[in-house]
Structures are given as C-alpha cells and as structure tokens.
C-alpha positions as CSV (number, residue, x, y, z in Angstrom):
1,X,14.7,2.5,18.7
2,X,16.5,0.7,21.6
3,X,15.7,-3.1,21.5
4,X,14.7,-4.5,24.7
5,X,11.1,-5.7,26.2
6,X,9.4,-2.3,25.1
7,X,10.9,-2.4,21.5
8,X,9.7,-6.1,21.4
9,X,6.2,-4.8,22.2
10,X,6.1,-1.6,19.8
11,X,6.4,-3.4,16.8
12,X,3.0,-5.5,17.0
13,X,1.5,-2.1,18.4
14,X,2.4,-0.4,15.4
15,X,1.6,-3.4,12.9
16,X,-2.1,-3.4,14.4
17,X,-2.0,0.6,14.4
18,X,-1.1,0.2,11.0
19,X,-3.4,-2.0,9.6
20,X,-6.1,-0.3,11.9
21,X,-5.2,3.2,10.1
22,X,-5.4,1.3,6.5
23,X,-9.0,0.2,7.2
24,X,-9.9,3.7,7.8
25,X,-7.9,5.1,4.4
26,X,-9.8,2.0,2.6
27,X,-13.5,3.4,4.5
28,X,-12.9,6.5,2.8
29,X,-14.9,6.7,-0.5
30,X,-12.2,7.1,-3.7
31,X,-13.1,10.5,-4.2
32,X,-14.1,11.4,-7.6
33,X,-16.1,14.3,-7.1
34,X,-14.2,16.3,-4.5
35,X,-10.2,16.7,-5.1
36,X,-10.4,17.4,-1.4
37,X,-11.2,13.9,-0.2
38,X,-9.1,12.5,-3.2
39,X,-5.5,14.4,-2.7
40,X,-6.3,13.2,1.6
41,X,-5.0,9.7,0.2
42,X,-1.4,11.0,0.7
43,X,-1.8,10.8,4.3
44,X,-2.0,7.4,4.1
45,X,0.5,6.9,1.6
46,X,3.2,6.5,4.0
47,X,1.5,3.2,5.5
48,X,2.6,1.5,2.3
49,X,5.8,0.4,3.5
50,X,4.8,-0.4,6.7
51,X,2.3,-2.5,5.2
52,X,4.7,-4.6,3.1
53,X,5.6,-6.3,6.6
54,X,2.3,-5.8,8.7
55,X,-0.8,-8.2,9.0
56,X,-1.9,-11.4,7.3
57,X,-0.7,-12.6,4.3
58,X,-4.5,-12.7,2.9
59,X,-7.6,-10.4,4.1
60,X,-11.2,-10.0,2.8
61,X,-13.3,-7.5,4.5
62,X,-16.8,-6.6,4.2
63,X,-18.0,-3.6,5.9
64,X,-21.6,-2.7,5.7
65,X,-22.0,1.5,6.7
66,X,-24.6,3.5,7.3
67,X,-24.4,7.2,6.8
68,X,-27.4,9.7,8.1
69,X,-26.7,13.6,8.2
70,X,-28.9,17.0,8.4
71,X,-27.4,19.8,6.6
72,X,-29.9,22.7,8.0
73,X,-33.1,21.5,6.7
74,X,-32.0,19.2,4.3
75,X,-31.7,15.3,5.4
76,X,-29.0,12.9,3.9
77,X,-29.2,8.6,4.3
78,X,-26.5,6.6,2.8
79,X,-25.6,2.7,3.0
80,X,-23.0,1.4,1.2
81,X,-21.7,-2.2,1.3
82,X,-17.7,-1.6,1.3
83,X,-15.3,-4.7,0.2
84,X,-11.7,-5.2,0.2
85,X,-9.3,-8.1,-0.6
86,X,-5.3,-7.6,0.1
87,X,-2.4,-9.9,-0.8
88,X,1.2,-9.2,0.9
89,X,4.0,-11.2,0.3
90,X,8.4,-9.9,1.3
91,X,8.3,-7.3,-0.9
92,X,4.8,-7.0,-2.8
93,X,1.6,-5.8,-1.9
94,X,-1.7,-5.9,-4.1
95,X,-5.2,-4.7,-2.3
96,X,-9.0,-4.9,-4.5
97,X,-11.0,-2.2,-2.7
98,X,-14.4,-0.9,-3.2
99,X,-17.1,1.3,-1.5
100,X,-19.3,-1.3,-3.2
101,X,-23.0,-0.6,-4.1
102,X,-24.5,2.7,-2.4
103,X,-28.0,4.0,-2.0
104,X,-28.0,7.9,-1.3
105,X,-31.7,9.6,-0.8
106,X,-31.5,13.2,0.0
107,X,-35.4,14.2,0.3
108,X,-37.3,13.0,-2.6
109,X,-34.3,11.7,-4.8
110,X,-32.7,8.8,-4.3
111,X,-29.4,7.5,-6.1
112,X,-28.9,3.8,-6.4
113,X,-25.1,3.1,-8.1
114,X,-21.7,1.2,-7.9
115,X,-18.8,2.8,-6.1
116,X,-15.1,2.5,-8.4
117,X,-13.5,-0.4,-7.8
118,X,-9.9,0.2,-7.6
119,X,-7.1,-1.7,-8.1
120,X,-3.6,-1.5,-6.3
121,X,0.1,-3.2,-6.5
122,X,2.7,-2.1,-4.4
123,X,6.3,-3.4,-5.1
124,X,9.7,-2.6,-2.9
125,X,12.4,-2.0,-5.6
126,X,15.4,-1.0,-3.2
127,X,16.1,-0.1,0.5
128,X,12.8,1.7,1.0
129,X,12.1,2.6,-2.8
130,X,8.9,1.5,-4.1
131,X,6.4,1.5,-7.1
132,X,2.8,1.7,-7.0
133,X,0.1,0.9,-9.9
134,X,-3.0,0.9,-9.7
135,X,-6.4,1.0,-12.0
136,X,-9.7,2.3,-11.2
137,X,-13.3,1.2,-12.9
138,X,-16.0,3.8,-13.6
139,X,-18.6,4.6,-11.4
140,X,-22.1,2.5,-12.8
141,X,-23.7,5.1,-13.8
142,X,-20.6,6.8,-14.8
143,X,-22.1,10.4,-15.7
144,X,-25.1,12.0,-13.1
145,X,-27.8,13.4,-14.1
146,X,-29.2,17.3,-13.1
147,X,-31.4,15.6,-10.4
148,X,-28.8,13.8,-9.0
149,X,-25.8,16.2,-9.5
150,X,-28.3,18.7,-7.3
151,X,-28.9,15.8,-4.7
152,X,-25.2,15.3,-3.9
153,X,-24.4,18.9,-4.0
154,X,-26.7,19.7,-0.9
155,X,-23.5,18.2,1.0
156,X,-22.3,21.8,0.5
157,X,-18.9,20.7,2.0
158,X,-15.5,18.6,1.5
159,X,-15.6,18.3,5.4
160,X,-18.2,15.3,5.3
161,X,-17.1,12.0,4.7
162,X,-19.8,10.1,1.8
163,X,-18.9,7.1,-0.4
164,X,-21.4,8.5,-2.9
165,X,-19.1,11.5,-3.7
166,X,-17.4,9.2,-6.1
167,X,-20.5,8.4,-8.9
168,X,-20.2,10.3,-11.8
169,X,-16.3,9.4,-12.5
170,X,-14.5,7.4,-14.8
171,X,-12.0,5.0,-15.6
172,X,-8.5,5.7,-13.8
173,X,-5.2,4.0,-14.8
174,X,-2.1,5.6,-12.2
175,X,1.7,5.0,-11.6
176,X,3.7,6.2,-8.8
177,X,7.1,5.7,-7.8
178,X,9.0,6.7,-4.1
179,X,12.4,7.4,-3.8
180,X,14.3,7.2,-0.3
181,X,17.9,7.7,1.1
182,X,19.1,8.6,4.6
183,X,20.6,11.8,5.2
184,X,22.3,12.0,8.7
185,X,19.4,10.9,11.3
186,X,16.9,11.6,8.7
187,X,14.8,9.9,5.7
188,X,14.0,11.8,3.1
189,X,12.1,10.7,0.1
190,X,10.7,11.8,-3.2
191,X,7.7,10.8,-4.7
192,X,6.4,11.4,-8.6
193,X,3.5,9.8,-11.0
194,X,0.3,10.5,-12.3
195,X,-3.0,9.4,-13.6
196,X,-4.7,9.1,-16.7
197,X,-8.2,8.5,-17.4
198,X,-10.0,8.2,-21.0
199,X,-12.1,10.9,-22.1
200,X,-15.4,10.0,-20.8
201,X,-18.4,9.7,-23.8
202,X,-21.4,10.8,-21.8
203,X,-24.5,12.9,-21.8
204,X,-24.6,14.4,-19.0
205,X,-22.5,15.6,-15.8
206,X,-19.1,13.6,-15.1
207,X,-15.9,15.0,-12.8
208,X,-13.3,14.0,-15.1
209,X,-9.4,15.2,-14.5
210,X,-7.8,14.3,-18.1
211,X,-4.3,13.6,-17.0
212,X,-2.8,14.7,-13.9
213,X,0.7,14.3,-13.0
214,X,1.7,15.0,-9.4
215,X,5.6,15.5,-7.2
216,X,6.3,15.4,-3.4
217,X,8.7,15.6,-1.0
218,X,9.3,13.7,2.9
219,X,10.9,13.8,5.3
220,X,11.0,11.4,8.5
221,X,13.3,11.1,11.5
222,X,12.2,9.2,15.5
223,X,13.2,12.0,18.3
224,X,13.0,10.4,21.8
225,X,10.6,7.5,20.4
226,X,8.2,9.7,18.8
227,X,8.4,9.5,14.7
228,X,7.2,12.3,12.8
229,X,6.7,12.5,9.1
230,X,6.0,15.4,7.2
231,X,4.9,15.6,3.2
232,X,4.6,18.2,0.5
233,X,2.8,17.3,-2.7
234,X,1.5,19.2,-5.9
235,X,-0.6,17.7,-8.6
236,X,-1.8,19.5,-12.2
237,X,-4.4,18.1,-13.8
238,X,-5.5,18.9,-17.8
239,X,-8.8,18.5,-19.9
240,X,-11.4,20.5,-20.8
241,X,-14.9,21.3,-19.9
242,X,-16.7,18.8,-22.2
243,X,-18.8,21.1,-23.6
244,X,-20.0,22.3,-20.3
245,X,-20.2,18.5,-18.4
246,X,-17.7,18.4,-16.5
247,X,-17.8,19.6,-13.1
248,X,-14.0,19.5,-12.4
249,X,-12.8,23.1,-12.1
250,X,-9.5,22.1,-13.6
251,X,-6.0,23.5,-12.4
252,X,-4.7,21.5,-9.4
253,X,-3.5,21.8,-5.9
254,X,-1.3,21.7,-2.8
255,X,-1.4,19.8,0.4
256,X,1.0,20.0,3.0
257,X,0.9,17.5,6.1
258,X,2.5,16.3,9.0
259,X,2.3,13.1,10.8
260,X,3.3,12.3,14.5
261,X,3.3,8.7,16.3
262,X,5.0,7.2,20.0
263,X,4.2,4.6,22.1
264,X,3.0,5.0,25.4
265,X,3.3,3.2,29.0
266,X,5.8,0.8,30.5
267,X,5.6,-2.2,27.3
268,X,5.2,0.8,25.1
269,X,1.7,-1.4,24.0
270,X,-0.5,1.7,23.6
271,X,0.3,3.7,20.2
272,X,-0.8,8.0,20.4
273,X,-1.0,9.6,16.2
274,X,-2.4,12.3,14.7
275,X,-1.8,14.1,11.4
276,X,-2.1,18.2,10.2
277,X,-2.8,18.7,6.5
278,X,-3.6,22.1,4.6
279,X,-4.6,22.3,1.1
280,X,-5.4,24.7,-1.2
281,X,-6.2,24.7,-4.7
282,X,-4.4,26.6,-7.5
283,X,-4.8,27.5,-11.3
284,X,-8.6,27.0,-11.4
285,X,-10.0,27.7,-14.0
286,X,-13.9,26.9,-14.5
287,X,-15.2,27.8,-10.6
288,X,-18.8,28.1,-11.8
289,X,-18.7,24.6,-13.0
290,X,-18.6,23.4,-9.6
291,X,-22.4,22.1,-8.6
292,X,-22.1,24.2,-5.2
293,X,-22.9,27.7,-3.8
294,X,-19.0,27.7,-2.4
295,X,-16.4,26.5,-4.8
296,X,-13.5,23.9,-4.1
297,X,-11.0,26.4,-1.4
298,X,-8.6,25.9,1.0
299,X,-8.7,23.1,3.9
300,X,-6.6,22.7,6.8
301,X,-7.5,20.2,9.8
302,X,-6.2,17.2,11.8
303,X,-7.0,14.4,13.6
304,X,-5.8,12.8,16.6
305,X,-6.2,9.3,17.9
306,X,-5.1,6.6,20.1
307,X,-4.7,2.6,20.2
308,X,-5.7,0.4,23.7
309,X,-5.1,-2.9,22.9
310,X,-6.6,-4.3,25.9
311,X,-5.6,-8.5,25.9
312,X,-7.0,-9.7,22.4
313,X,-9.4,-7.4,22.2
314,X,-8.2,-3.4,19.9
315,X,-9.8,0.1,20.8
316,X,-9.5,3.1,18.9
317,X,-10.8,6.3,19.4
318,X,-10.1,8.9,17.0
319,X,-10.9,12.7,16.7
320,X,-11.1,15.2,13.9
321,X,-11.4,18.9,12.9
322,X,-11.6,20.5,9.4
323,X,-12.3,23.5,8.0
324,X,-12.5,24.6,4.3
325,X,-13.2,28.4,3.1
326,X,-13.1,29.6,-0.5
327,X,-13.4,33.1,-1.9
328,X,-13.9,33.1,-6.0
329,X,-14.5,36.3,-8.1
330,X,-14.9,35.7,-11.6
331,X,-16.5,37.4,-15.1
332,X,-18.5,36.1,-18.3
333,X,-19.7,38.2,-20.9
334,X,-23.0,38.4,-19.0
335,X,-22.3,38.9,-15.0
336,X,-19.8,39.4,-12.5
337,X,-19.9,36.5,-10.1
338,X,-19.1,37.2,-6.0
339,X,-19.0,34.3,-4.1
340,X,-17.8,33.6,-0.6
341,X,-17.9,30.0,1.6
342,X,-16.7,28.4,5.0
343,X,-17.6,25.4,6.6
344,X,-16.3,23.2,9.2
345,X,-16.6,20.0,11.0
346,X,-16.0,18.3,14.6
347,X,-16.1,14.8,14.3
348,X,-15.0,11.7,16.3
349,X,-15.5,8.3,16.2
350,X,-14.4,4.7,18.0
351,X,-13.6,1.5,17.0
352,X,-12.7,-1.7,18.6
353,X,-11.3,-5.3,17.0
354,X,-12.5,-8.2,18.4
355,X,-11.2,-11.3,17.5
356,X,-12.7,-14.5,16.8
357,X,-10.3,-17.5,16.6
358,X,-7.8,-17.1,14.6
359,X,-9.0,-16.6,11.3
360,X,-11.8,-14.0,11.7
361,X,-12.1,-10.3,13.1
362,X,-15.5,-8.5,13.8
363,X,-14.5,-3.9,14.2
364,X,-17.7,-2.4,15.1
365,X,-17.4,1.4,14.6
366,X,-19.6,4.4,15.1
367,X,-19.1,8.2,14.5
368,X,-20.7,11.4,15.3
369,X,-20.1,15.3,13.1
370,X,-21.2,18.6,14.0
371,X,-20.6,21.7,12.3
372,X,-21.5,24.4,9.9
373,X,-21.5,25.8,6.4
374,X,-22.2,29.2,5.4
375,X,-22.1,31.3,1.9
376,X,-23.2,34.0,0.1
377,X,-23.5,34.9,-3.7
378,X,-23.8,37.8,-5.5
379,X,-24.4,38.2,-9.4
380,X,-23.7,41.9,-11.3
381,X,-25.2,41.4,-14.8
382,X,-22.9,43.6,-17.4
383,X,-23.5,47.3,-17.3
384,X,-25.5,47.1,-13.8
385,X,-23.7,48.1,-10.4
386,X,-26.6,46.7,-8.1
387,X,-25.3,43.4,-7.4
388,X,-28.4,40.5,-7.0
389,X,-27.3,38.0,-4.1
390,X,-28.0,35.5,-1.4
391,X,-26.7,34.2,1.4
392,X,-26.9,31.1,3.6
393,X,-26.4,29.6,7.0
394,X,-26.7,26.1,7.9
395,X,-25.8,23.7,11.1
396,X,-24.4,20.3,10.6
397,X,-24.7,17.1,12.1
398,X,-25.1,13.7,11.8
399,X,-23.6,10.4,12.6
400,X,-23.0,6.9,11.0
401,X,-22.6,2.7,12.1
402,X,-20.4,0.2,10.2
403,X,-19.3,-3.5,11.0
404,X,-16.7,-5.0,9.3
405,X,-15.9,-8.3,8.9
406,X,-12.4,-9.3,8.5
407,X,-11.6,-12.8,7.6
408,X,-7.4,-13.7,7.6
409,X,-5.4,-16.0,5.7
C-alpha cells in the first residue's frame, strides 16, 4: 500500500475492523453440536495475525444476548451471558472466551447449562508463521438428555446462530501451526493441527469427535487496495458411536472460502468486507444419529458488511445469506431410510462502539433472520416397496439484542 495521509488512516480502520470482526467470531457459540458452526471458525482464522498488532494490550468483555426465534409453530428464547478476557503482547496472543451460562426454553422445556470455556494462545514463530494452542472445558452438563436433545433439535438448521448448540460436548485440547512465504506478489500459507478430546463417560447423548486432524491451504495478495484472501481446509475426525450416544455422524468435511476487504473515501477511514464459504461434508458414516429430520449437508453463503467510524463513535452493519441442503439414503437390516432437507436464512444485523473515556467501550447490537426449512422422510421396512413418509415446511424468523461491555487496559 502507498504510504501517504490515506495509508496513515487505513491502518487504525483496519485495527478497529479487526477487532470489531473478532468480537463477532468470539459472539459465535463454540460449536459442539453442529460441525457447521464449528469448521466457520476458519473464517476468522486469518484475524490472528492481524490481531498480534491490533487493539489494547488487555480486554474484558461481558456481553449479555438475548436470542428469540419461531421455527413454524415452534418458539425458541435464549440468554446467555458471554465473557472474554485477551492478552496481546509483540508477538503473543492469549484470549479466555466463553458463551457463559445459557437458559434455552423451547415450549415446555427449558435447559439451564454452562457454555465451554475455551482457552487460546497464539505465538508468531517467524515472518508471518504462527502456532496456536488452545483447550476447551466441557459443557456443565456435559451429556443431554432425550428431552433436551429433542428441544435443541427443533432448530432444524445450521443456518441459525445459538450459543446453546454447544451443551452436550466435551473436553477439547488442539494444536495448530501456519506456515507463510511470499511467492511473487502473493502470500501463500499452509496450515495443519488437530484436536483431541477424551472419550466422554456418560449416560446419555454427547457430540463427541474423538480425534480430528485437519490441513489447509491460502492464499492472499492486495490488487488496487482491495486484499482478498482465499482458504481451503479438510478435517477427518475418528471415534465411534458410544454405543449409540453419540450424535456426531463421524467422517469430516470441506470448506472453501474467500475473503475481500478495501478502504473507502478520500482518508480511506471507512473499511467495505465480506466473505463466501461452501461446505460440505464427506465420509459420513452414522446419518441417522443426527437428532434432526435433515442430516448435516452442504452450506454455502456469505456475508457482507461495512465500517463508519463517524468521530469516536464505530458503526457496523453487516448482512448475511446461507443456505444448507442435504440428501441421505441409507439401509439397516430393518428399513430403507429416504431423507431430503433445505433451509436457508437472510439475516442482518448493526452494531455501533461508543466509547467512554479511555478505558471503557459500550457496542449495542441487534439482529433480525428470516427464512425457511423444509424436509421430507420416507422409511421402506425390509421386504415392503410402499415407502411410509412425511414431509415438512416451516418459515423462520426471529431476532436477538446484546450489549457488550468492553473494558481496555
């Protein structure tokens, strides 16, 4: 980038855009019970080493949200009390998140539980290599029980965004390591680790992944003061079906992506992004242990927003669209099973920083989603040809309120 008055003012553009995008990757629940939500982190991956040299040195947010959606007739509420602490130093990042205690009622059943907390260090080893650990609790309760495992599955989507998605998981202990080098105009990068978590002792229903080991590829370059990034990751994950409780599907996935920033107007002071992703699962094994009419499929969306800093004061208004579809034929010695899901969701939301002194930040947000889901399912018992099915159709919509509270160091 040339240096001159509108370089000067890019770079704190892109540190707030930055720490602005982080607070929405640390909003997001740590998805234990979708793989969707959970393989979505990579988007964000890429902040990591922007992050290294953006923001305070110390940060402790709390951020209060409150979730209310209507999937056709049903009615989901959720609060959750979110909490996150990051350290940066040169070369060293560490950040304690949490989506913190949640209550989830959908009709008669309520769930009252503790989010993961997760823990994670990022280190810069070389020019733009860097290493990542990180360690995430159990869920309190760390297994679900039928009653609740039916309550959360009336989502019926990966499209919706819910911190309760991550109860019912356990322990998680992951490494991670990114490799970079320039080629010509370019930076490419690859990136490697995985994740173990302990064979969970439990009762009843728990998503556990065993060990999972995942790859990726990037590549980044600026044209004309736009930077684009684009990813490609796989991950594998093994274990077994616990005796029928555990409602991971096993196998793993794919998700590509592509991410797009530039500055805007004469001091460059307003930032435009947005990002493209498409996954899709692969090697599944167990579809019918999923606690859904439609399985785990393919999802592909994006999301597009923009930063107005206007004097002290941050706005940022971002908007959405995802899709997810999943087709899954598959035989037991008793029935033929025929199932067939789509669903997608519109959503948007805004948020604005507005700071207090020096020291403290207030970011009100709110967001709105509308949609739709629909399914059908068909079992053939063995030696019938009559298939016995169902189908559904249901809208979507809903909306949610947070305020965060950032105190700086």
């Amino acid at each position: 980038m040339k240096r001159g008055r509108a370089g000067r003012a890019t770079r704190p553009a892109r540190m707030v855009l930055a720490i602005l995008l982080a607070q929405a990757a640390a909003a997001a629940p740590a998805s234990a019970q979708d793989p969707v939500l959970d393989s979505l982190d990579v988007l964000f991956d890429s902040l990591a080493a922007a992050l290294l040299d953006a923001g305070p040195r110390q940060s402790v947010r709390l951020r209060p949200t409150y979730r209310r959606y209507a999937v056709g007739d049903k009615r989901l509420m959720e609060h959750a009390l979110g909490l996150r602490y990051v350290l940066r130093e040169s070369d060293f990042r560490f950040e304690l998140s949490t989506a913190g205690p949640v209550r989830f009622t959908s009709g008669r059943t309520r769930i009252e539980a503790m989010t993961p907390v997760e823990a994670r260090a990022d280190v810069r080893v070389g020019d733009g290599d860097s290493v990542r650990l990180s360690l995430r609790t159990p869920s309190f309760p760390g297994s679900l029980g039928t009653e609740h495992v039916r309550a959360l599955s009336t989502i019926g989507t990966s499209t919706l965004d819910l911190a309760s998605i991550a109860l019912g998981s356990p322990a998680v202990l992951g490494a991670s390591i990114v490799l970079s080098r320039r080629l010509g105009g370019f930076k490419a990068s690859v990136r490697f680790g995985g994740e173990a978590e302990p064979r969970p002792d439990v009762a009843d229903s728990v998503y556990w992944r065993g060990v999972t080991v995942r790859g990726g590829v990037g590549l980044a370059r600026r044209f004309a003061g736009v930077q684009i990034e684009t990813a490609v990751e796989a991950a594998h994950s093994f274990a077994d079906s616990l005796d029928g409780r555990n409602t991971f599907a096993g196998g793993g996935h794919l998700i590509a992506r592509v991410n797009v920033e530039t500055a805007l107007g004469a001091l460059a002071r307003v930032v435009a992004f947005g990002s493209a992703y498409y996954y899709t699962p692969f090697g599944v094994d167990r579809p019918e242990v999923v606690p859904r009419v439609a399985t785990v499929g393919r999802v592909y969306g994006g999301y597009f927003g923009v930063l107005l800093p206007a004097g002290d004061l941050s706005l940022m208004p971002l908007l959405g669209l995802a899709r997810e579809s999943s087709d899954d034929d598959h035989e037991t010695a008793r029935a033929t099973f025929d199932t067939h899901g789509s669903s997608w969701t519109l959503s948007g939301s805004t948020s604005l920083a507005i700071p207090i002194g020096r020291r403290l930040q207030i970011i009100p947000e709110a967001g709105y989603a509308h949609g739709a889901s629909s399914g059908e399912f068909f079992v053939t018992p063995t030696g019938e040809t009559r298939p016995i099915g169902s189908s559904y159709a249901d809208g979507l919509a809903g909306w949610y309120v947070a305020l965060e509270l950032a105190v700086l160091f």
